[in-house]
C-alpha positions in Angstrom: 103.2 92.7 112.4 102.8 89.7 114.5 105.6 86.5 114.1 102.8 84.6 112.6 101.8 86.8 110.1 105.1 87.3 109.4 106.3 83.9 109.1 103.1 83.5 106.9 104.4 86.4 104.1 107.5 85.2 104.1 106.8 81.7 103.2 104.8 83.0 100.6 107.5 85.4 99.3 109.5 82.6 99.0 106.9 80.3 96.9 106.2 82.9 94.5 110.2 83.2 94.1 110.1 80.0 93.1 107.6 80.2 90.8 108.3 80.0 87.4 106.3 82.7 86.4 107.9 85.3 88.9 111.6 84.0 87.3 110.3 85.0 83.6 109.1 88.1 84.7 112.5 89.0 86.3 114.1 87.8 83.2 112.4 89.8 81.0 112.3 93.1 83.5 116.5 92.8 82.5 116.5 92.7 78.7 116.1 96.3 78.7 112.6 96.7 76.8 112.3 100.2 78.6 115.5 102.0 77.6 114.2 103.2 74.6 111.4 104.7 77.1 113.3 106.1 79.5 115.8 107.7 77.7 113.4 109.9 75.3 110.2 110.2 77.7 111.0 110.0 81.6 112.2 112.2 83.6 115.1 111.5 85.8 113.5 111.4 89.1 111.1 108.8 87.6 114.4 106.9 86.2 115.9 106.5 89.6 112.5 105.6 91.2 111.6 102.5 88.6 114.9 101.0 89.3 115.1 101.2 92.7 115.2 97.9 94.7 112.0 98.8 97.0 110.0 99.5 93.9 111.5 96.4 91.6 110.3 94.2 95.0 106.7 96.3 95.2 106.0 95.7 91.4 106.8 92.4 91.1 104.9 91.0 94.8 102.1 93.0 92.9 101.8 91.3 89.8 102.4 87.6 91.6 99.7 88.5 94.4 96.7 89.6 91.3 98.2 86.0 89.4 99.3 87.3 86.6 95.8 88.6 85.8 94.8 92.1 84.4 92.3 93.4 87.0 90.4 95.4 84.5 89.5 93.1 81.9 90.2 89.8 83.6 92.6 88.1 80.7 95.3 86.1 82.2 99.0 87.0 80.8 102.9 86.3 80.5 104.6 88.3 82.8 106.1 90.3 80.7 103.0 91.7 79.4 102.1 93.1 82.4 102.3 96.4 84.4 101.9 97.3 88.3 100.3 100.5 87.9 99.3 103.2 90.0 95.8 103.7 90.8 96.6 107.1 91.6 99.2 108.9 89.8 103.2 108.4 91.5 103.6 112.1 90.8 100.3 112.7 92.6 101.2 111.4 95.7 103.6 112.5 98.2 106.9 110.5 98.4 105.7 108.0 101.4 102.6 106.3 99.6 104.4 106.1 95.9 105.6 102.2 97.4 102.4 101.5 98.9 101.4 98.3 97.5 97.6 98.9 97.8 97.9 101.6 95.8 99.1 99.3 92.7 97.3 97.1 90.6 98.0 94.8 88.0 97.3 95.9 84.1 97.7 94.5 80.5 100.0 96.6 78.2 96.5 97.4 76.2 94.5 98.3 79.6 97.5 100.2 80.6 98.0 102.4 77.6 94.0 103.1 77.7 94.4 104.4 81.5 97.8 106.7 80.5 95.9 108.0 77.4 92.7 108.7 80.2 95.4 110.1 82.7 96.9 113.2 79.8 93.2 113.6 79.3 92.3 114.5 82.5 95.6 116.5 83.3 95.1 118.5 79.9 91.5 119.1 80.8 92.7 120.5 84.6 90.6 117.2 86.9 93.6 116.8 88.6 91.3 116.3 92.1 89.6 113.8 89.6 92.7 111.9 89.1 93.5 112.1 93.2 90.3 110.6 93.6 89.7 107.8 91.3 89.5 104.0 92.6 89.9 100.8 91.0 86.8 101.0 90.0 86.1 104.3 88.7 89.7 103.4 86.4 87.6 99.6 85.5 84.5 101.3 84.1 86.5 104.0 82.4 88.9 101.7 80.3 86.1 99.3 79.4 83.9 102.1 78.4 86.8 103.7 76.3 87.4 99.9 74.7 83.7 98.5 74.4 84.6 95.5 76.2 81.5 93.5 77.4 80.6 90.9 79.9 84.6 91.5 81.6 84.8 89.8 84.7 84.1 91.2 88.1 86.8 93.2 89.5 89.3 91.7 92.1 89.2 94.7 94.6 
């Protein structure tokens, strides 16, 4: 990365730290609203990879750089009810790409649970190369379909 471009994200890092949107979302990323989760549905592999410091960093520059916006349906949120999701499944992809940012996108809670419900589907049906292959895209038309939403927004790809 040249000095410029670099100077250039980290002045940027630095204004969304400052944000008062980015300090609610850390705040509410520490009262513990997934310890219920983790302790009767994830692995522990998944556990140590949620709160690691690269992927804490990952989610949150995620959710700041899509403005707090669910890139499915478009609705603007709080912080805290937002998700950086894989576009492809983590446990899909081998260990280098799980932190790749371009990879992540920025759900609601509701748009979120439609895409995990869509995800079992597909693994219990055996379209695992389905699931490899999906885009943003394919994931948009998918959710929208499965919650008759009409006249969403154009997708922020």
């Amino acid at each position: 990365m040249r000095q410029a471009e670099y100077q250039h994200v980290k002045a940027e890092r630095q204004k969304m730290k400052n944000s008062s949107l980015y300090n609610e979302l850390i705040a509410n990323r520490t009262r513990g609203k997934q310890r219920h989760y983790n302790l009767t549905r994830r692995d522990a592999e998944s556990i140590r990879f949620y709160r690691s410091g690269q992927w804490k960093q990952i989610r949150d520059y995620r959710i700041a750089y899509d403005q707090y916006t669910c890139q499915c349906c478009g609705n603007n949120y709080q912080a805290n009810r937002l998700t950086a999701d894989h576009v492809v499944m983590r446990k899909l992809l081998p260990s280098k790409q799980q932190l790749d940012w371009h990879n992540l996108w920025t759900l609601c809670n509701r748009c979120n649970a439609v895409k995990q419900q869509l995800e079992i589907k597909f693994q219990k049906e055996g379209k695992v190369n389905q699931l490899k292959n999906m885009s943003k895209s394919d994931w948009k038309k998918l959710i929208l379909e499965k919650e008759n939403i009409k006249n969403a927004p154009a997708p922020f790809v």
